[in-house]
C-alpha positions as CSV (number, residue, x, y, z in Angstrom):
1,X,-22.7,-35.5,16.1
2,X,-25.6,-35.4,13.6
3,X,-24.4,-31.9,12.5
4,X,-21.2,-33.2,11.9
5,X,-22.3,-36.2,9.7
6,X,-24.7,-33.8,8.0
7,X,-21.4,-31.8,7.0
8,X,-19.4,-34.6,6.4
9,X,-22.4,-35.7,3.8
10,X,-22.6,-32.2,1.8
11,X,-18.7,-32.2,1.6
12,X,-18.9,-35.9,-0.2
13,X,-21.8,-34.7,-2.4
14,X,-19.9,-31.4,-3.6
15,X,-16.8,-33.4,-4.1
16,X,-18.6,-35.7,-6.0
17,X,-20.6,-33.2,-8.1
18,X,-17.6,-31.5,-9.5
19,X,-15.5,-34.3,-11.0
20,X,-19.4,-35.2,-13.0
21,X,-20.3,-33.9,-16.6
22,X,-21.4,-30.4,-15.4
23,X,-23.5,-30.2,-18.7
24,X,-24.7,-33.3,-20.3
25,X,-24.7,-31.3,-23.7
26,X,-20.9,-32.0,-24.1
27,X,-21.6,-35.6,-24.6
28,X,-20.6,-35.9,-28.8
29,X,-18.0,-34.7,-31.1
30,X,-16.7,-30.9,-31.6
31,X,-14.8,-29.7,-34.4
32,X,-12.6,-26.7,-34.6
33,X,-15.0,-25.6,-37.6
34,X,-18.3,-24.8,-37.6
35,X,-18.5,-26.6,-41.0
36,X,-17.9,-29.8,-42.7
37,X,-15.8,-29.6,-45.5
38,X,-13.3,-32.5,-47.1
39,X,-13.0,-33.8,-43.8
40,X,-13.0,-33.4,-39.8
41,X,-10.6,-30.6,-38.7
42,X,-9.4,-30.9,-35.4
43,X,-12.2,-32.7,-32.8
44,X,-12.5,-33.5,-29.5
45,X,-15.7,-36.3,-29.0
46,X,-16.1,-36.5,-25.8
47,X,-18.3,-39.8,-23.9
48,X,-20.6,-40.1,-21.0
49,X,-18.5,-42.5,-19.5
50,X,-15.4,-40.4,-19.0
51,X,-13.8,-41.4,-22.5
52,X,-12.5,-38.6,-24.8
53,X,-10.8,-39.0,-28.2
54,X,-8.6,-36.1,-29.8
55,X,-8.1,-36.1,-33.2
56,X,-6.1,-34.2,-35.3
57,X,-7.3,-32.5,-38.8
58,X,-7.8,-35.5,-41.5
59,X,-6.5,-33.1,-44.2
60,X,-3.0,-33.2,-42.5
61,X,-2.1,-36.7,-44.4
62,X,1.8,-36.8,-43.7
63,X,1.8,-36.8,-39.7
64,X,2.0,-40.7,-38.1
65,X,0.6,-39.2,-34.4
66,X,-3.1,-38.6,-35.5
67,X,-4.7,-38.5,-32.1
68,X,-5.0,-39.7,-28.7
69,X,-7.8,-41.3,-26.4
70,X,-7.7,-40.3,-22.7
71,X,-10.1,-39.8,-19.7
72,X,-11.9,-36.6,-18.8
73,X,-13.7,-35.2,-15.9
74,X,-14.4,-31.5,-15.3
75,X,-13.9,-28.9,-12.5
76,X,-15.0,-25.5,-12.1
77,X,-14.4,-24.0,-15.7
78,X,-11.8,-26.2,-16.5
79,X,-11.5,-29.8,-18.0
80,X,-8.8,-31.8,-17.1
81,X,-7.6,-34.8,-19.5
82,X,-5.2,-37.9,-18.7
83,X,-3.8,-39.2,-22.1
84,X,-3.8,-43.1,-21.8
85,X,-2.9,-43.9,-25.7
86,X,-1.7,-42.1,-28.6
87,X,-3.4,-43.1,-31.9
88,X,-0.9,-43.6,-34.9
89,X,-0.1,-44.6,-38.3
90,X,1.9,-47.6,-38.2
91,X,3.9,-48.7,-41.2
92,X,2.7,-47.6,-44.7
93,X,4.7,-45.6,-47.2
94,X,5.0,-41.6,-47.6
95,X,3.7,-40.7,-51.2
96,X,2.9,-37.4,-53.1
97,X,-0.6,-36.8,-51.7
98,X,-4.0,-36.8,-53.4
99,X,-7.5,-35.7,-52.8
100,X,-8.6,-33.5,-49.9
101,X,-5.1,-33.7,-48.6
102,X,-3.6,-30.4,-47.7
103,X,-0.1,-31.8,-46.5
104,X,2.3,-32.6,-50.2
105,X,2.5,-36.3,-49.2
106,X,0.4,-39.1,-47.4
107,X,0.9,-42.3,-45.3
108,X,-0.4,-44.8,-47.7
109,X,-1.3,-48.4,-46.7
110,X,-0.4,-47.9,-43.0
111,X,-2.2,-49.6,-39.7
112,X,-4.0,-47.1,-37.0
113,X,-3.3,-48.5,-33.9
114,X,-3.2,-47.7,-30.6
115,X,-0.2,-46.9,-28.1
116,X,-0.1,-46.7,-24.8
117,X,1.8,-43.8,-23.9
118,X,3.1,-42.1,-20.2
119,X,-0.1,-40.7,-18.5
120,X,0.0,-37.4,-18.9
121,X,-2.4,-35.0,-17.4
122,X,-3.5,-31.8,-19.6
123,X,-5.4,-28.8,-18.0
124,X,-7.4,-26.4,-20.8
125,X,-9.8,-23.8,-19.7
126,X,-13.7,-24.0,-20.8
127,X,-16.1,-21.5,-21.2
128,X,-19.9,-22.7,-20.9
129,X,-21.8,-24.1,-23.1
130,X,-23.8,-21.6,-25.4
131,X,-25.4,-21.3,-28.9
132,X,-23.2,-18.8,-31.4
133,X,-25.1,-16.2,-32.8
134,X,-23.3,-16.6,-36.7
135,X,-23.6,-20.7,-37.5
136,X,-26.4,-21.1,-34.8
137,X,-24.5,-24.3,-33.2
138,X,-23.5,-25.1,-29.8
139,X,-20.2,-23.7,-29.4
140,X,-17.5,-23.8,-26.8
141,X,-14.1,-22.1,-25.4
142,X,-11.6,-24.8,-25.2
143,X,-8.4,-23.3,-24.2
144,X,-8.9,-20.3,-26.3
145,X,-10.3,-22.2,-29.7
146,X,-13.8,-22.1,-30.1
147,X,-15.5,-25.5,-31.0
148,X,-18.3,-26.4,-32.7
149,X,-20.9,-29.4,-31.8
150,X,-21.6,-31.8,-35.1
151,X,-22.8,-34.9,-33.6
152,X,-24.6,-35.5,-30.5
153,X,-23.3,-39.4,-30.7
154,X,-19.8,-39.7,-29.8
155,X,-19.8,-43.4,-32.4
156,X,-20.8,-41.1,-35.4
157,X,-17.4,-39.8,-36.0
């Protein structure tokens, strides 16, 4: 009996080990570019309590769907992601764009709010953690684009 509680105990603790943060160094906010330049490109920022936010590139000033906020948790070499809300533009008027933009118009004078949207679940592929040899950053695989870390604080976006 005690061996089969004792392998009733490691089962729980490897089930419960996998759906954790497998490297605490993912806590903070990855960008597609390993530089800042007019603005964020796209950027996952991901939170120690399960909370990621997607955004899409700021320079893209036409688009009204500008990002979602889900939950994460990871297995093996691949993070899995259940969209809870969609983050859009509300209202506002499309104008010839200005500035960093790299769309030909902007929403101008529009709300971002927050949607709730059908829980879908998305599957990417990670690689681990590592430091790149060119722009000395952390860096990770996600799905086949490479992310760079900027902010160890997930708020500092």
């Amino acid at each position: 009996m005690k061996i089969l509680n004792s392998l009733f105990l490691v089962l729980f603790l490897l089930q419960s080990c996998t759906n954790r943060i497998q490297d605490e160094r993912i806590i903070g906010i990855w960008q597609l570019a390993p530089y800042m330049g007019a603005g964020w490109t796209d950027s996952f920022t991901f939170f120690e309590n399960g909370k990621l936010i997607f955004r899409i590139n700021q320079t893209i000033c036409d688009k009204r769907e500008i990002g979602y906020e889900a939950e994460y948790e990871f297995k093996n070499d691949t993070l899995y992601i259940k969209k809870l809300y969609d983050i859009i533009i509300e209202g506002g008027e499309l104008v010839d764009a200005k500035g960093s933009c790299s769309s030909e118009k902007e929403i101008v004078g529009g709300e971002i709010i927050k949607k709730e949207t059908e829980h879908i679940l998305i599957k990417y592929y990670l690689s681990t953690i590592k430091i790149d040899d060119n722009f000395k950053k952390l860096s990770i695989n996600i799905n086949g684009n490479v992310y760079y870390k900027h902010k160890d604080n997930p708020l500092d976006y």
